[in-house]
SEBA-891339 format. One record per residue (C-alpha): y, x, z. Coordinates in nm, 3 decimals. Layout:
BEGIN
[r [Y X Z]]
...
REM end
This chain:
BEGIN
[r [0.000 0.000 0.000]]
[r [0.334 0.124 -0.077]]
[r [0.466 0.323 0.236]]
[r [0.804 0.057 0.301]]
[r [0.527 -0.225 0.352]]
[r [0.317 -0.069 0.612]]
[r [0.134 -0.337 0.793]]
[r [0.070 -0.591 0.450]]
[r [-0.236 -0.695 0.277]]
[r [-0.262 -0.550 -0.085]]
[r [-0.144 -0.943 -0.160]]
[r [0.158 -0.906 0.038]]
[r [0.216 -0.551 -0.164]]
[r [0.253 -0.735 -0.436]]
[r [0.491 -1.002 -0.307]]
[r [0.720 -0.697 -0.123]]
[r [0.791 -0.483 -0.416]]
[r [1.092 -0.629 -0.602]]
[r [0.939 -0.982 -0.645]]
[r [1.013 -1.190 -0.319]]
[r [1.377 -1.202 -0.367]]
[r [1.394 -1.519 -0.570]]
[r [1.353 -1.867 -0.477]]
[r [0.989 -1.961 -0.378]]
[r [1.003 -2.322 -0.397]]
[r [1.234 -2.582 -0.331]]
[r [1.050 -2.752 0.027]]
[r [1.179 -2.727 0.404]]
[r [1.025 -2.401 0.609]]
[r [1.052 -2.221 0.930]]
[r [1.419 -2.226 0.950]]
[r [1.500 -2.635 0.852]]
[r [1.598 -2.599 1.247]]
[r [1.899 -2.406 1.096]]
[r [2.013 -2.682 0.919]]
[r [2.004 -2.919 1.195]]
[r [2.134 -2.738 1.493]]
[r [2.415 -2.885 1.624]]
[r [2.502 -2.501 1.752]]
[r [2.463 -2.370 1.417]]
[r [2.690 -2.630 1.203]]
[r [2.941 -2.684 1.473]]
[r [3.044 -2.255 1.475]]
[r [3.316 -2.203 1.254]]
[r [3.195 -1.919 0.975]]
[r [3.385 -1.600 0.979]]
[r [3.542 -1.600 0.603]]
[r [3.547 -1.232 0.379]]
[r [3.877 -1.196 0.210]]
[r [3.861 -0.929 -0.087]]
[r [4.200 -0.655 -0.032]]
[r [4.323 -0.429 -0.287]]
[r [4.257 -0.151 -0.006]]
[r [3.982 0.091 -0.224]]
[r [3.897 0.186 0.096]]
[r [3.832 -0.090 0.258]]
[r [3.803 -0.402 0.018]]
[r [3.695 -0.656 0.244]]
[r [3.914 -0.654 0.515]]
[r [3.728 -0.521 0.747]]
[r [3.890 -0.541 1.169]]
[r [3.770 -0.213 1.247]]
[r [3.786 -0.291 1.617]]
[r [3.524 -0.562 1.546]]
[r [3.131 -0.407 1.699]]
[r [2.882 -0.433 1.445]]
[r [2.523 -0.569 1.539]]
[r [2.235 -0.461 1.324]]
[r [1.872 -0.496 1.324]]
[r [1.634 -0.325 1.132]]
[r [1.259 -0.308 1.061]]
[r [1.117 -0.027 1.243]]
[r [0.775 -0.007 0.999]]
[r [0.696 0.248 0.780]]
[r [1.038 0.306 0.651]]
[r [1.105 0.401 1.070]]
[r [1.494 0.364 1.153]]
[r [1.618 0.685 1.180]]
[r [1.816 0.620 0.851]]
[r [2.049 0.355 1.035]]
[r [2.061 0.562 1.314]]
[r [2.115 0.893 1.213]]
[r [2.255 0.820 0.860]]
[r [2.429 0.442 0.753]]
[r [2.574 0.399 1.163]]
[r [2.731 0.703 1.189]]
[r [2.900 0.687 0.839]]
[r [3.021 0.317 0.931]]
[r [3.179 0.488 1.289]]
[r [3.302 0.755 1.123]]
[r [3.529 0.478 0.904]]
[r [3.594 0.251 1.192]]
[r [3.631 0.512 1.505]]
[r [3.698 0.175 1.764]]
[r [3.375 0.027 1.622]]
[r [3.055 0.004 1.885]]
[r [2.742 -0.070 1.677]]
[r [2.420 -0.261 1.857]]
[r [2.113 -0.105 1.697]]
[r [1.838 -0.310 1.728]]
[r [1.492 -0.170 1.606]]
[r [1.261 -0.463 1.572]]
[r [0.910 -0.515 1.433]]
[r [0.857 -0.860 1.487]]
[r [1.196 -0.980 1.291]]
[r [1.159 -1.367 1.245]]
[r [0.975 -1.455 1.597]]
[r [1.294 -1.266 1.765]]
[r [1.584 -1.359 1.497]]
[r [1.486 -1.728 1.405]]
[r [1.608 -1.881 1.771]]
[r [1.871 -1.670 1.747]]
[r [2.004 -1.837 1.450]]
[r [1.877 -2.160 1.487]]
[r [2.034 -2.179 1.830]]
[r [2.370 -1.997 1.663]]
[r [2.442 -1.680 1.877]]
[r [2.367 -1.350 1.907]]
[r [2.308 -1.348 1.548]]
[r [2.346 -1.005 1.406]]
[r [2.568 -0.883 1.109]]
[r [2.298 -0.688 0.931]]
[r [1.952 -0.760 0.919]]
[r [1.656 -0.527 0.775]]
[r [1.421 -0.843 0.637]]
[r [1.053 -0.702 0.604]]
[r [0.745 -0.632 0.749]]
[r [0.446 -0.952 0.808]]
[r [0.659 -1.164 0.971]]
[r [1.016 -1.165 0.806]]
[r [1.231 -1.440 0.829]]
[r [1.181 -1.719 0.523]]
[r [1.530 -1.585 0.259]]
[r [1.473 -1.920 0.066]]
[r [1.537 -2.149 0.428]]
[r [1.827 -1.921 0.510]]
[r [1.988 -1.966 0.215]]
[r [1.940 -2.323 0.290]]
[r [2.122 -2.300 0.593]]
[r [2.425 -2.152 0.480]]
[r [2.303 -1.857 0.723]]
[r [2.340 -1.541 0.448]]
[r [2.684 -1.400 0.288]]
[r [2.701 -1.446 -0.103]]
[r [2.731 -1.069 -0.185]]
[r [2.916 -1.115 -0.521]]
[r [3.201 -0.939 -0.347]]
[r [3.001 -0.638 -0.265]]
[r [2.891 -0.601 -0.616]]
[r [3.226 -0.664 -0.773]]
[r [3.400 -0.410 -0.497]]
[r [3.518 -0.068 -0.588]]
[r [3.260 0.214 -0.494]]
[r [3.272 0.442 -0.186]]
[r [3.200 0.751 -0.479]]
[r [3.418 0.666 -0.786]]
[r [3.642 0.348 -0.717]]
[r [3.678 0.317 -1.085]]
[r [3.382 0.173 -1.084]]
[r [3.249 -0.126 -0.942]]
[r [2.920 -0.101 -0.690]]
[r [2.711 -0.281 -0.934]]
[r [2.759 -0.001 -1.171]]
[r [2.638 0.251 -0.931]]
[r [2.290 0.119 -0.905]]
[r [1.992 -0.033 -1.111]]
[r [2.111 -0.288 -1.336]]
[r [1.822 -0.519 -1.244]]
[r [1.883 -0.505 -0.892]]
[r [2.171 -0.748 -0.840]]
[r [1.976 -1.033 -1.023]]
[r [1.685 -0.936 -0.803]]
[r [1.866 -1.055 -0.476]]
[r [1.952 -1.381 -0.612]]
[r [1.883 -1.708 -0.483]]
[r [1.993 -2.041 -0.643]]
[r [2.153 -1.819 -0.877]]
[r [2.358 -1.644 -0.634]]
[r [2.313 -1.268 -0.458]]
[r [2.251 -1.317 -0.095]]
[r [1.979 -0.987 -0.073]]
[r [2.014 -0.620 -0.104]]
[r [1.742 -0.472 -0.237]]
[r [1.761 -0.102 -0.135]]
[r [1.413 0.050 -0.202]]
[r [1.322 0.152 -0.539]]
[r [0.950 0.109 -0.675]]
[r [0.843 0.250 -1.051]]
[r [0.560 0.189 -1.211]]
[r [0.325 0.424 -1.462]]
[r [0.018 0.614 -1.498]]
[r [-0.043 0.906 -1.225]]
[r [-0.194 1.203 -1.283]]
[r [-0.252 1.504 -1.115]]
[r [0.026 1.769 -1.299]]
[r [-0.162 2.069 -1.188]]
[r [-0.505 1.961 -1.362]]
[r [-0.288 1.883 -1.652]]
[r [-0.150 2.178 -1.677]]
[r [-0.469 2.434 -1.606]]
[r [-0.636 2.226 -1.927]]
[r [-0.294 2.247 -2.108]]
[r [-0.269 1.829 -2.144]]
[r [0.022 1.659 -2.227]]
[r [0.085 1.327 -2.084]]
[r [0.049 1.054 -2.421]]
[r [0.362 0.901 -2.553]]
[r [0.177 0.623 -2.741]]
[r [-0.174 0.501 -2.763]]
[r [-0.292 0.745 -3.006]]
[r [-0.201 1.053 -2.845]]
[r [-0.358 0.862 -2.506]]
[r [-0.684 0.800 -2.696]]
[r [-0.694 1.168 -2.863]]
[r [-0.612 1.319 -2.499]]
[r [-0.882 1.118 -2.328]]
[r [-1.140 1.228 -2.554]]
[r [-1.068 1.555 -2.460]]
[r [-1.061 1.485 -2.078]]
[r [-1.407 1.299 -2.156]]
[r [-1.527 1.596 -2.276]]
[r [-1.460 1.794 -1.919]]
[r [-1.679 1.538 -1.777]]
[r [-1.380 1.345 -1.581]]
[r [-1.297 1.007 -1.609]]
[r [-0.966 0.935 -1.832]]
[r [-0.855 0.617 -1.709]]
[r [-0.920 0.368 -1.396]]
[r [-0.834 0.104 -1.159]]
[r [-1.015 -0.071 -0.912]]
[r [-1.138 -0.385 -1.008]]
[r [-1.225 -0.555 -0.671]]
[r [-0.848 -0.600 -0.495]]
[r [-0.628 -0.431 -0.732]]
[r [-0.671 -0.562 -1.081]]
[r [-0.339 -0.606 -1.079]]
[r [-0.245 -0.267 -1.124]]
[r [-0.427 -0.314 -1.476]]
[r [-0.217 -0.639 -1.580]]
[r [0.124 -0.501 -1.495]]
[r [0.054 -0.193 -1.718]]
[r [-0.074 -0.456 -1.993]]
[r [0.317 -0.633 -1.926]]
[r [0.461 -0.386 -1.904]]
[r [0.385 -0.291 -2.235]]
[r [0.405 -0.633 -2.374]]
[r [0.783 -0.583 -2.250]]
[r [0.814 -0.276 -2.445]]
[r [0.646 -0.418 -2.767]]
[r [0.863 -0.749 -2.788]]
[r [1.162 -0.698 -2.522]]
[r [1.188 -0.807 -2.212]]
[r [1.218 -1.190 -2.303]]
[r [0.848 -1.174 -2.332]]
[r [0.782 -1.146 -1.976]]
[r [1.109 -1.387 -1.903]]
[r [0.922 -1.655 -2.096]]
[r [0.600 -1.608 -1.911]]
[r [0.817 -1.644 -1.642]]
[r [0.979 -1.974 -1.729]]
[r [0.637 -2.117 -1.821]]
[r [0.763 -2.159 -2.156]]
[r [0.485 -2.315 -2.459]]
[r [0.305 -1.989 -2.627]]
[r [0.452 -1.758 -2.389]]
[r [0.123 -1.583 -2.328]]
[r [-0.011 -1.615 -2.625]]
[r [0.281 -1.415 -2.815]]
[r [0.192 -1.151 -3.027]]
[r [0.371 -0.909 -2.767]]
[r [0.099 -1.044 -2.503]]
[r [-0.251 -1.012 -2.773]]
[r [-0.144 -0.626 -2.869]]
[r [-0.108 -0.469 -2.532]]
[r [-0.426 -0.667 -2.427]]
[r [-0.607 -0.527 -2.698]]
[r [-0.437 -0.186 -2.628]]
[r [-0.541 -0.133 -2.242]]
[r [-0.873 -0.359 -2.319]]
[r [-0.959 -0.055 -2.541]]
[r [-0.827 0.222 -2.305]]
[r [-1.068 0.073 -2.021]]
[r [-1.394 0.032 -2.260]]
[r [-1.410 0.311 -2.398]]
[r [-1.285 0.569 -2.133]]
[r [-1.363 0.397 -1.784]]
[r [-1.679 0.290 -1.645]]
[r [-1.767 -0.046 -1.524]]
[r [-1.881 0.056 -1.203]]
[r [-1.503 0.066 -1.077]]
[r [-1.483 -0.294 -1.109]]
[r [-1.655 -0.324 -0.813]]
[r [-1.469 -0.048 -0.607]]
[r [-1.142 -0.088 -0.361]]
[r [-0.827 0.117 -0.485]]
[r [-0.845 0.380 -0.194]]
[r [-1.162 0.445 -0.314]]
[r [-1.031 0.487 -0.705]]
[r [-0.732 0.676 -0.584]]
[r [-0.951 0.945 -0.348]]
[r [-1.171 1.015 -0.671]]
[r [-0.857 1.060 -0.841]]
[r [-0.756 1.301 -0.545]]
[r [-1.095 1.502 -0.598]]
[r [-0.999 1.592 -0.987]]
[r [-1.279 1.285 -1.130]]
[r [-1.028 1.063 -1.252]]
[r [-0.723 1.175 -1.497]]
[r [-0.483 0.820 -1.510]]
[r [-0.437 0.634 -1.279]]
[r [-0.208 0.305 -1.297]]
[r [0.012 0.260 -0.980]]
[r [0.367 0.256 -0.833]]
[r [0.578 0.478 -0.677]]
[r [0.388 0.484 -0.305]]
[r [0.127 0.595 -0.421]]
[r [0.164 0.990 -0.328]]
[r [0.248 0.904 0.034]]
[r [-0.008 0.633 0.038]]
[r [-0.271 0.899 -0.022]]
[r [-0.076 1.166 0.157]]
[r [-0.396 1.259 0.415]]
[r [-0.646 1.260 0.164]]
[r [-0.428 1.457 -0.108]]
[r [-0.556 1.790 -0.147]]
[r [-0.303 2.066 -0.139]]
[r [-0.370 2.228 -0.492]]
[r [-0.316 1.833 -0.599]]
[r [0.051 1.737 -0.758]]
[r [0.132 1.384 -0.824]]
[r [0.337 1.326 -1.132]]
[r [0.425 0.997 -1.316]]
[r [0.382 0.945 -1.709]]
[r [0.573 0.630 -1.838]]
[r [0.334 0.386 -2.038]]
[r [0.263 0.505 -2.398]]
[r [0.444 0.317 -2.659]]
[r [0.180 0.083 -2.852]]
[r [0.381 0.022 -3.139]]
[r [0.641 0.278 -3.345]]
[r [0.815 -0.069 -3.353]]
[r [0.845 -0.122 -2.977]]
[r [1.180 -0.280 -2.890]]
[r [1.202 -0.096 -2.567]]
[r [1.135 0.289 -2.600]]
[r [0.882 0.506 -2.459]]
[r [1.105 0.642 -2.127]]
[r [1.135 0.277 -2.013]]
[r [1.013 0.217 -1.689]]
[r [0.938 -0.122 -1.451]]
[r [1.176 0.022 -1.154]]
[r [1.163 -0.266 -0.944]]
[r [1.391 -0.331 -0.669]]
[r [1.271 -0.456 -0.322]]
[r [1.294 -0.420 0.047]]
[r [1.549 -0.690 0.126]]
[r [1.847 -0.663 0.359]]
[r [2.122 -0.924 0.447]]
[r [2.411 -0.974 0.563]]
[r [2.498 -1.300 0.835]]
[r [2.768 -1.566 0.721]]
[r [2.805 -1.689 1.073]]
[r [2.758 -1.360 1.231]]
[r [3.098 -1.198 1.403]]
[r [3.149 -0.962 1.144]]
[r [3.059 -1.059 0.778]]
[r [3.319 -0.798 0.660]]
[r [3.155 -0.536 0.844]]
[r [2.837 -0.623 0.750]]
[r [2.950 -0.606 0.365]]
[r [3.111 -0.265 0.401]]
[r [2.792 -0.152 0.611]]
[r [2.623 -0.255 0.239]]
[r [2.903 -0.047 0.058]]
[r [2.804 0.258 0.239]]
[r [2.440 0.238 0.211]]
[r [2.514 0.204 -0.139]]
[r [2.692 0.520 -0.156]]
[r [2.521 0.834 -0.333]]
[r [2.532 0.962 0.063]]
[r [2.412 0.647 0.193]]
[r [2.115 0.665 -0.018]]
[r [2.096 1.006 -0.027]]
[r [2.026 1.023 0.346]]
[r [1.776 0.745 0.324]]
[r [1.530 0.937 0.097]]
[r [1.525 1.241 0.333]]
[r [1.454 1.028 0.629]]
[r [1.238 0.759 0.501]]
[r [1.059 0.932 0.250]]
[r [1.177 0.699 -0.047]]
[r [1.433 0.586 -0.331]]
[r [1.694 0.399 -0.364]]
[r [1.816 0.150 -0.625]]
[r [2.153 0.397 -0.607]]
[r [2.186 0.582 -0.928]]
[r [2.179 1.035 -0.948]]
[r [2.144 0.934 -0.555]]
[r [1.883 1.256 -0.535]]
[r [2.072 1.548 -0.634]]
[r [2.025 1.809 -0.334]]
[r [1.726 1.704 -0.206]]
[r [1.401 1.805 -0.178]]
[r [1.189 1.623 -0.312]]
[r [0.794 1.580 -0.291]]
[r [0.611 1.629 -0.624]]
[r [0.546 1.284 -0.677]]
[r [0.902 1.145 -0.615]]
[r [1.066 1.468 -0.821]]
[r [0.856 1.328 -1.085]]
[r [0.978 0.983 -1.085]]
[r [1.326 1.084 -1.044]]
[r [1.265 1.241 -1.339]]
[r [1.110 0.958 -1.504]]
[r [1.404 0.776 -1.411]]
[r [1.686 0.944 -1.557]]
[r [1.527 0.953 -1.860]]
[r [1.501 0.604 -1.871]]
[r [1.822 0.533 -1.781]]
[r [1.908 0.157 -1.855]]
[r [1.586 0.060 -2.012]]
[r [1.442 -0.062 -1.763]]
[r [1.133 -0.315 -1.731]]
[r [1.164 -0.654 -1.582]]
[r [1.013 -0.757 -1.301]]
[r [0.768 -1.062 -1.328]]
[r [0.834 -1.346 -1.127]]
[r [0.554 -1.551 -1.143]]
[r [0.328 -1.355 -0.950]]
[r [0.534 -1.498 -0.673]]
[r [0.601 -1.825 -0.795]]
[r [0.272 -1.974 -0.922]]
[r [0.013 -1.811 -0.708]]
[r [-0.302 -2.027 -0.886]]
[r [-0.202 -1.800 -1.209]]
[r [-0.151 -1.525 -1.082]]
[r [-0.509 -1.554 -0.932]]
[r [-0.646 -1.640 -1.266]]
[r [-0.434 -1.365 -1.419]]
[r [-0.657 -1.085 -1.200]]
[r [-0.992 -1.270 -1.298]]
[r [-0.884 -1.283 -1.639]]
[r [-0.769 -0.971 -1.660]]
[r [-1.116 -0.763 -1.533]]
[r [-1.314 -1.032 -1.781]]
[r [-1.038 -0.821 -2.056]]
[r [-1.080 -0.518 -1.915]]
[r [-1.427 -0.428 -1.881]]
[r [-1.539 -0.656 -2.184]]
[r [-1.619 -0.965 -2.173]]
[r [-1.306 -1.134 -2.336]]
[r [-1.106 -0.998 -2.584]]
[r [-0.702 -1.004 -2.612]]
[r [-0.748 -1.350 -2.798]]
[r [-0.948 -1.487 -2.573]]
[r [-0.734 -1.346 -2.280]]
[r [-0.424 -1.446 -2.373]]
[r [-0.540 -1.798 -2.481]]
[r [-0.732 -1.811 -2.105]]
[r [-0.395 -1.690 -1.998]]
[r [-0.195 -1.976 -2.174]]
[r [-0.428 -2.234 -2.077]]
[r [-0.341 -2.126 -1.688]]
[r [0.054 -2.115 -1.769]]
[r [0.045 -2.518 -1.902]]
[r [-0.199 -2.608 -1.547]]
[r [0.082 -2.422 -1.358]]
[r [0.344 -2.578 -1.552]]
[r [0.175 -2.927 -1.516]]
[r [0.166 -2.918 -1.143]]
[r [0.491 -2.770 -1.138]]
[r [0.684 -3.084 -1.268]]
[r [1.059 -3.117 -1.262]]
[r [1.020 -2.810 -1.011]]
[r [0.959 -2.530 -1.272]]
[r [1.149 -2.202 -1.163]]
[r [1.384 -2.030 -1.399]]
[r [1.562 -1.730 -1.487]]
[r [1.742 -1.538 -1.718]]
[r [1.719 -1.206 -1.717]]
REM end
């Protein structure tokens, strides 16, 4: 599991990286008491007014404390304490900050702000039992942060903070079409290799699928494995590779309309070629026996040299981090272009934003809380949180400095050279959980044989119209 959602199933993985920030569905949840308290509605809200001050757009009283709580899980907390805190004193010298490091966040915050006091300005919202965004929204508890993307940035006020960061990740915190999350962490996705095997044997990782196929006969050859994933929990890691090259065949409307549940969405052309593409990868270069293994048990074979790709995201290295051997460097290829037409070129990624922080409407210091966001937005801000938590940031050239592990080096990499084109996440997987159960049965069945990319994508199709059935007048939708 990806090292900033220590604690969740592989499911929960799934839902925590970048996909969990939208609107999950439209009924009442844990927080309806929100909407109802008498407390709550009667408080008056403290209101953000934008300034023309660069330094301090929203207003902020800077005699005002500032009360946030943060996840202490495997992200830990020492980069509130000992980075984003400090920086926010530094600004406002009268300012007393509450720290709270919590694990259990929505059994200690929901009375808080159902009752309508002590709630904090800044909330870290992860970990197995986070607070419910959707009900929160809701309740008119969370600040729109349109101002915080539209305000100048702590680094080059020239430029707003949406410009500093990854262009996906403002859309990513929306609910009801409006921003109310951060989300800070950065996840990419790709095939993993081991860069010091690569280079002993002189391999190159593949641009496209016929330099993958004509390197993976030669990796045959050695007598290791080219290509796997485990089939028993993590098929998944095989269908995002297969979208994300859909994306790159056809654009990233392809996965939008899968998304929307739109007629023929999985059955576009897009869909059928990188079926057929990874279908072929995994028949002829895998072996059927990892259908029935767990991913640690893929990824440790990987670790012992027996495996050459592996597809994964960006947590990988530190998930693996005590069975890693020394002589072993983690590097991350981008998936091969299938097509020399693909719309989206060979150094796009799937980056996908996640980890979700907020900031309190009827909290005593919205302002704060906003300019608290500004500065963990800054190349500092994030800078600071790779070196104590181990991971990136949705901040842009946030890296420069540090020392890096193999792994992330690699996906920094990866990243610059992708620069804006950039993958979208897929939003069903969180929306329509029946299809994304059928996706991961339908998607072995591809895999190791048994269906081919017609038959897949018409399986596929047949599972989109049931979801879209059920759904009713209550079909999510996006647009980008």
């Amino acid at each position: 599991m990806s090292q900033e959602t220590t604690g969740l199933g592989r499911r929960d993985v799934l839902k925590r990286i970048g996909l969990t920030a939208v609107v999950v569905g439209p009924g009442m949840s844990i927080l309806s008491a929100c909407a109802t308290s008498g407390g709550d509605d009667d408080k008056p809200e403290n209101k953000v007014t934008s300034g023309t001050d660069a330094k301090n757009p929203f207003n902020v009283d800077g005699t005002k404390p500032l009360d946030v709580v943060i996840f202490k899980g495997g992200l830990g907390d020492d980069y509130a304490t000992q980075v984003h805190e400090p920086a926010y004193v530094k600004a406002f010298p009268q300012a007393k900050i509450k720290h709270e490091p919590i694990v259990e966040i929505n059994k200690t915050l929901q009375p808080r702000f159902s009752g309508g006091s002590e709630i904090p300005d800044v909330v870290a919202n992860s970990g197995t039992d986070l607070m419910d965004n959707n009900a929160l929204v809701e309740a008119g508890a969370l600040q729109d942060l349109t101002t915080l993307w539209d305000a100048p940035s702590i680094d080059d006020p020239a430029k707003k903070v949406r410009e500093t960061v990854l262009a996906t990740a403002p859309t990513t915190g929306e609910i009801d079409g409006k921003p109310y999350l951060l989300p800070y962490v950065s996840s990419t996705y790709g095939l993993w290799y081991d860069q010091e095997l690569f280079t002993a044997n002189g391999w190159t990782a593949p641009k496209n699928f016929e330099e993958f196929k004509a390197l993976a006969d030669k990796i045959k050859a050695k007598g290791i494995t080219p290509f796997a994933y485990a089939g028993k929990n993590a098929s998944y890691y095989a269908y995002w590779m297969i979208l994300i090259s859909a994306a790159k065949i056809g654009g990233n409307e392809v996965l939008i309309n899968i998304d929307n549940l739109e007629d023929g969405a999985w059955t576009n052309d897009a869909v059928k070629q990188a079926a057929a593409a990874w279908a072929e990868i995994n028949t002829k270069y895998s072996e059927k026996s990892f259908e029935g293994l767990i991913h640690t048990e893929v990824q440790t074979m990987q670790n012992k040299g027996k495996i050459a790709f592996y597809p994964s995201g960006s947590w990988l290295e530190n998930e693996q981090a005590k069975s890693t051997p020394k002589t072993f460097k983690y590097a991350l290829a981008a998936t091969p272009s299938v097509t020399a037409a693909d719309k989206l070129p060979f150094e796009a990624l799937r980056v996908a934003a996640g980890e979700n922080y907020f900031v309190s409407a009827k909290g005593a210091n919205p302002a704060g809380g906003l300019e608290y966001f500004r500065i963990m937005l800054s190349k500092e801000g994030a800078k600071g949180f790779t070196g104590k938590s181990g991971s990136l940031t949705i901040v842009k050239d946030s890296t420069e400095g540090l020392t890096l592990s193999p792994g992330l080096q690699s996906v920094a990499d990866a990243q610059k050279a992708a620069g804006d084109n950039i993958v979208t996440n897929s939003q069903f997987e969180n929306w329509y959980k029946e299809l994304e159960t059928e996706l991961r049965k339908q998607t072995n069945n591809l895999m190791f044989g048994r269906i081919d990319a017609t038959k897949f994508t018409e399986a596929m199709q047949k599972a989109a119209d049931k979801a879209k059935k059920a759904a009713g007048d209550k079909i999510q939708k996006r647009t980008s």
